[in-house]
KEKERO-789085 format. One line per 2 residues: for each residue x, y negated, z of C-alpha. Coordinates in Angstrom, 2 decimals. Example, Ala and Ser with C-alpha at 12.3 -4.5 7.8 and 13.67 -1.06 7.14 Angstrom:
REM KEKERO-789085
12.30:4.50:7.80 | 13.67:1.06:7.14 $
This chain:
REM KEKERO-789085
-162.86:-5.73:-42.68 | -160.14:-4.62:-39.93 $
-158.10:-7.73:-37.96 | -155.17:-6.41:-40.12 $
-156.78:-6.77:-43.81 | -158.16:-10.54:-42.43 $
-154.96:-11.61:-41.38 | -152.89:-10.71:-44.70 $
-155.52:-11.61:-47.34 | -156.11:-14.48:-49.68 $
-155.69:-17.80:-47.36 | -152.27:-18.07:-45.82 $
-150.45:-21.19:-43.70 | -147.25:-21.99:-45.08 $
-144.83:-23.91:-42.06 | -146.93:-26.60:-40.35 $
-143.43:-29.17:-40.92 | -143.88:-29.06:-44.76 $
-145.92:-32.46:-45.24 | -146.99:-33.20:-48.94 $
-147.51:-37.13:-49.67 | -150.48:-37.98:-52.14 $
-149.81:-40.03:-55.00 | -150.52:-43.61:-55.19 $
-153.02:-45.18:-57.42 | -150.35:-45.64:-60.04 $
-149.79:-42.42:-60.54 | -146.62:-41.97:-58.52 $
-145.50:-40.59:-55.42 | -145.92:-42.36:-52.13 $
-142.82:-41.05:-50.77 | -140.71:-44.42:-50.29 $
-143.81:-45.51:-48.45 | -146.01:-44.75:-45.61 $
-146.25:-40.81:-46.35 | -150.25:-40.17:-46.59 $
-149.83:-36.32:-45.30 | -152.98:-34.34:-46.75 $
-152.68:-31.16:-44.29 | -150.75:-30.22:-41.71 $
-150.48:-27.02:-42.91 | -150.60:-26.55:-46.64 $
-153.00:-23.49:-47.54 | -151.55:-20.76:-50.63 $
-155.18:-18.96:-51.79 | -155.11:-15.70:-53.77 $
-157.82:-14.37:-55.78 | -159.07:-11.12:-55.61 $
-159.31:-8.09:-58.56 | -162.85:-8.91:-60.18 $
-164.46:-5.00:-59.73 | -167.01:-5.83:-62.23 $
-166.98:-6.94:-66.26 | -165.60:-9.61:-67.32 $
-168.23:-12.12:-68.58 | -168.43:-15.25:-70.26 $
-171.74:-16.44:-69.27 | -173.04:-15.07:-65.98 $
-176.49:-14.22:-65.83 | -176.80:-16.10:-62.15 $
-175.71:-19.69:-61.86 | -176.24:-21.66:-58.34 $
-175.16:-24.79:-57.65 | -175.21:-25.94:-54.28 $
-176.35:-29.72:-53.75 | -175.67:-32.74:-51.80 $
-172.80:-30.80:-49.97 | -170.94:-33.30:-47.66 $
-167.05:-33.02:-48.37 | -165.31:-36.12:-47.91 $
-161.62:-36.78:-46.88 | -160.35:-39.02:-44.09 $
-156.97:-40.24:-42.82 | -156.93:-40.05:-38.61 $
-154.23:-41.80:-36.95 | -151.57:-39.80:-37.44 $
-151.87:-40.63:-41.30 | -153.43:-36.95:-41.64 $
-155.86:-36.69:-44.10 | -158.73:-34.06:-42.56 $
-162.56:-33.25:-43.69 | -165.12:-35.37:-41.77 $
-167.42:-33.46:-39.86 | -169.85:-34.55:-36.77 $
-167.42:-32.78:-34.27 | -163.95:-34.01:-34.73 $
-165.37:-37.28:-35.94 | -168.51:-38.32:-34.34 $
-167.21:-41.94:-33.13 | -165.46:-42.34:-36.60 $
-169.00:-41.76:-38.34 | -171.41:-44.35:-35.90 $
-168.97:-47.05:-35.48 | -166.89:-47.13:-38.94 $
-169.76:-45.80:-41.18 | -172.51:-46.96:-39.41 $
-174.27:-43.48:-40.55 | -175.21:-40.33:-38.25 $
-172.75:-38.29:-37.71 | -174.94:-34.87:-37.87 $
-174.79:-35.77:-41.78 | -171.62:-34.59:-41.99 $
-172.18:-30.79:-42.33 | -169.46:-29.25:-44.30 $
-169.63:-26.27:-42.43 | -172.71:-25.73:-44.05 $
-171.19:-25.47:-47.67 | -168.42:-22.66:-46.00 $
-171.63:-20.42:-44.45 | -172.85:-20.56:-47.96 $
-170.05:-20.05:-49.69 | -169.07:-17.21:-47.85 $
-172.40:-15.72:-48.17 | -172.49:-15.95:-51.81 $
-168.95:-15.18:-52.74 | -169.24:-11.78:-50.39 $
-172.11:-10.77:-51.90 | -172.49:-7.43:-54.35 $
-173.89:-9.43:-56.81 | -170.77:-11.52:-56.95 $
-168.45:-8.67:-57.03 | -170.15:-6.97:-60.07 $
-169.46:-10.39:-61.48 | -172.81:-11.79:-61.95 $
-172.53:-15.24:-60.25 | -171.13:-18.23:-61.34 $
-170.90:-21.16:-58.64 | -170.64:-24.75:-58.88 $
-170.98:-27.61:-55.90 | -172.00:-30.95:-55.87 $
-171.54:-33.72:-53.11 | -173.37:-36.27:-52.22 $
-170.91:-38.76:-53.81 | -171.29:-36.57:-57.14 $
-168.02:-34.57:-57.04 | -168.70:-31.67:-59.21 $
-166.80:-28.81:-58.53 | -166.70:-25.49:-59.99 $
-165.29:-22.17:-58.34 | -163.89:-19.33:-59.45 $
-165.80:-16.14:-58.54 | -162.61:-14.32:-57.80 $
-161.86:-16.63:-54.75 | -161.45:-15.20:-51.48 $
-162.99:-17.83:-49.18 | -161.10:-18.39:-46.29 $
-162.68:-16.71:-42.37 | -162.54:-19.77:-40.82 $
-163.64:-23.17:-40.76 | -160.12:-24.80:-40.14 $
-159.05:-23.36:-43.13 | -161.73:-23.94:-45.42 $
-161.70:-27.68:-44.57 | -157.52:-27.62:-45.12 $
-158.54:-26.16:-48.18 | -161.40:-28.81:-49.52 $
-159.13:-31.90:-48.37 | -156.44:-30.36:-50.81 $
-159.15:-30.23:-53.66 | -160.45:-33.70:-53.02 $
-156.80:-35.11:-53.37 | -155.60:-32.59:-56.44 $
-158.09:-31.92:-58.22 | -157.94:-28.18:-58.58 $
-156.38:-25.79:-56.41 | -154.68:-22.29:-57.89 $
-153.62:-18.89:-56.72 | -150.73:-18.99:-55.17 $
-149.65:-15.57:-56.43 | -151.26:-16.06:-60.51 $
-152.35:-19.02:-62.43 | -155.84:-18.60:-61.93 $
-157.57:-21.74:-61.15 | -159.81:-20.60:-58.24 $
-161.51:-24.36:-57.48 | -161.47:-27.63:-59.61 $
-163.40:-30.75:-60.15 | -165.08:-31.26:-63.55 $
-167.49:-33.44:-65.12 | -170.65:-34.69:-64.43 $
-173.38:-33.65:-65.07 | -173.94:-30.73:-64.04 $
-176.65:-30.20:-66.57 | -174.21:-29.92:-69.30 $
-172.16:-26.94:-68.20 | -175.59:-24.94:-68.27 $
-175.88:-22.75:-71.42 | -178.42:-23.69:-73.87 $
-181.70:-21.75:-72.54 | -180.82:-21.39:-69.06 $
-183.80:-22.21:-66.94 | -183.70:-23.42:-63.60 $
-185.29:-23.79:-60.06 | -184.93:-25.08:-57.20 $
-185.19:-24.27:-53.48 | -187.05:-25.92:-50.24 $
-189.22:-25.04:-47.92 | -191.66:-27.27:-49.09 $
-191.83:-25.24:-52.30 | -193.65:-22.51:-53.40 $
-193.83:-19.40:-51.40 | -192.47:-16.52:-52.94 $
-191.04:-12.92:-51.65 | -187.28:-12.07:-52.99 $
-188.48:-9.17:-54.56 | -191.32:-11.22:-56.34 $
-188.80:-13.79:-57.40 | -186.57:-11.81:-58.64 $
-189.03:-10.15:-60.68 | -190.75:-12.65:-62.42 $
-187.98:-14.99:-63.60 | -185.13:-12.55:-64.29 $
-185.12:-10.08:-67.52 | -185.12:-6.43:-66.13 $
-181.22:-6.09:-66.81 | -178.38:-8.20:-66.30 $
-177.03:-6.62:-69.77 | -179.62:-7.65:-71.97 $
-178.41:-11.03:-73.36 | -181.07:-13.27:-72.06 $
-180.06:-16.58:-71.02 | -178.98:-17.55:-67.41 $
-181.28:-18.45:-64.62 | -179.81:-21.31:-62.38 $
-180.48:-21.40:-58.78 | -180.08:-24.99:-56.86 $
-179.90:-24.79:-52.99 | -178.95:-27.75:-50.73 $
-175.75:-27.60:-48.53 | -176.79:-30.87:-46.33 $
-178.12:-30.88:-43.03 | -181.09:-32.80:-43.59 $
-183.04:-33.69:-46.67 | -184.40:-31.51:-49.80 $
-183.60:-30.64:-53.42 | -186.26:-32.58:-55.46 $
-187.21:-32.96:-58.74 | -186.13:-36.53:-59.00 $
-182.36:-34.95:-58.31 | -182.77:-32.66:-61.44 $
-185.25:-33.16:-63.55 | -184.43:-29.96:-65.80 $
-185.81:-28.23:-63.18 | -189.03:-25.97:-63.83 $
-190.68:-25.50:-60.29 | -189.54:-25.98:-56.72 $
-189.77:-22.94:-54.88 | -189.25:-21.19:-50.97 $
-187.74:-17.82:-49.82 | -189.60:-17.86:-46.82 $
-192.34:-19.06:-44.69 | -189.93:-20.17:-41.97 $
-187.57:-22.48:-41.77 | -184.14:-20.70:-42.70 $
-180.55:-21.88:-43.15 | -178.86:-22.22:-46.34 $
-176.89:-18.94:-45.89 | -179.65:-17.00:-44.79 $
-181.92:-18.15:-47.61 | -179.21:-17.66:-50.15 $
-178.30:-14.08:-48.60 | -182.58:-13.68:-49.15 $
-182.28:-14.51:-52.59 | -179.41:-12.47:-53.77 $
-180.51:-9.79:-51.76 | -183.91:-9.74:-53.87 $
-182.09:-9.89:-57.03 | -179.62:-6.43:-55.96 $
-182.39:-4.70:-55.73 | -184.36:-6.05:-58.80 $
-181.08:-4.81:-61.01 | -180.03:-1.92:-58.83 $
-176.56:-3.45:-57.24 | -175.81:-1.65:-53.95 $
């Protein structure tokens, strides 16, 4: 993609002096208050033209677990995403916790990684997160994630706070937060596994062909992929007991992006998607 197509597609800054206040626990608006500014510079996201069939149930559903979104309000009364960069004092001394927890760039590698991918685009995927304070969230295939990181976490701190963000241009919901659990937005049938490296080693070709059906088109039911989006820590059984078997893409350590880019790179070439 040139400079020129980055810079006019789907995530767009609107004037940095528009503030929006939240609403306050009663439901109203906190404007006679102390404004609580979510961003400094509300994002407008637009969803791209789908170039394969529309589907009601994809065949490939991933959720990716224990992702670390969480809001916070910085002194000038600006909400922002915690992270271990911008908020490595915040995290030891106010949440006594270690600040290389906070990963969200993590979730934005694999989210890019998965929403780029052919398999997406012939609209095979559906995608759903979870956080590690069990906000379920599920995305839209069609949305163009933004480039970079500033803009994703402007984007994820206007989620948190309203529940569902849509197109700016349509009124497509492209992200919103639904209800737990997660095992009841699986169709009935769908099996699912779940990845570590401390599961069971197994090539992307192999994977793909021995727990997918030889088409996408032939009406089995979906296979659901769980991959973590934390820094530390595994996917386990104990997390999701539907589960059938823990498995791993590689024998090397990898990052969630790069396993996930494995795995739906295994499955394009199972069903033929260049």
């Amino acid at each position: 993609m040139s400079d020129s197509e980055e810079s006019s597609a789907s995530v767009s800054s609107a004037s940095s002096d528009e503030k929006r206040p939240v609403a306050d626990e009663k439901g109203g608006s906190s404007s006679n208050k102390k404004r609580k500014i979510v961003s400094e510079t509300p994002l407008e996201v637009v969803a791209l033209p789908s170039n394969g069939p529309l589907r009601k149930d994809k065949p490939i559903i991933i959720l990716l677990d224990q992702a670390t979104i969480e809001s916070m309000k910085n002194k000038r009364n600006i909400y922002e995403l915690l992270n271990c960069d911008d908020h490595r004092d915040y995290c030891k001394k106010k949440l006594r916790k270690d600040p290389n927890e906070f990963r969200p760039d993590i979730l934005h590698q694999e989210m890019l990684a998965l929403l780029d991918s052919p398999l997406n685009k012939a609209g095979l995927v559906k995608l759903y997160i979870q956080t590690k304070k069990h906000v379920l969230i599920e995305v839209n295939p069609s949305l163009r994630m933004p480039r970079t990181y500033k803009r994703f976490a402007g984007l994820m701190v206007q989620l948190l706070h309203k529940m569902k963000i849509k197109s700016s241009t349509e009124s497509t919901t492209l992200l919103k937060v639904i209800k737990n659990p997660f095992s009841q937005h699986l169709p009935a049938g769908t099996r699912c596994y779940g990845f570590s490296s401390q599961g069971d080693l197994c090539s992307p070709i192999a994977l793909a062909k021995n727990l997918l059906p030889p088409s996408p088109d032939d009406g089995a039911a979906p296979t659901c992929f769980i991959v973590g989006a934390m820094s530390t820590g595994h996917v386990t059984l104990e997390d999701h007991p539907y589960m059938e078997k823990m498995l791993s893409i590689s024998e090397y350590p990898l990052s969630g992006a790069a396993a996930l880019s494995r795995i739906m790179g295994g499955v394009e070439h199972y069903w033929g998607i260049v």
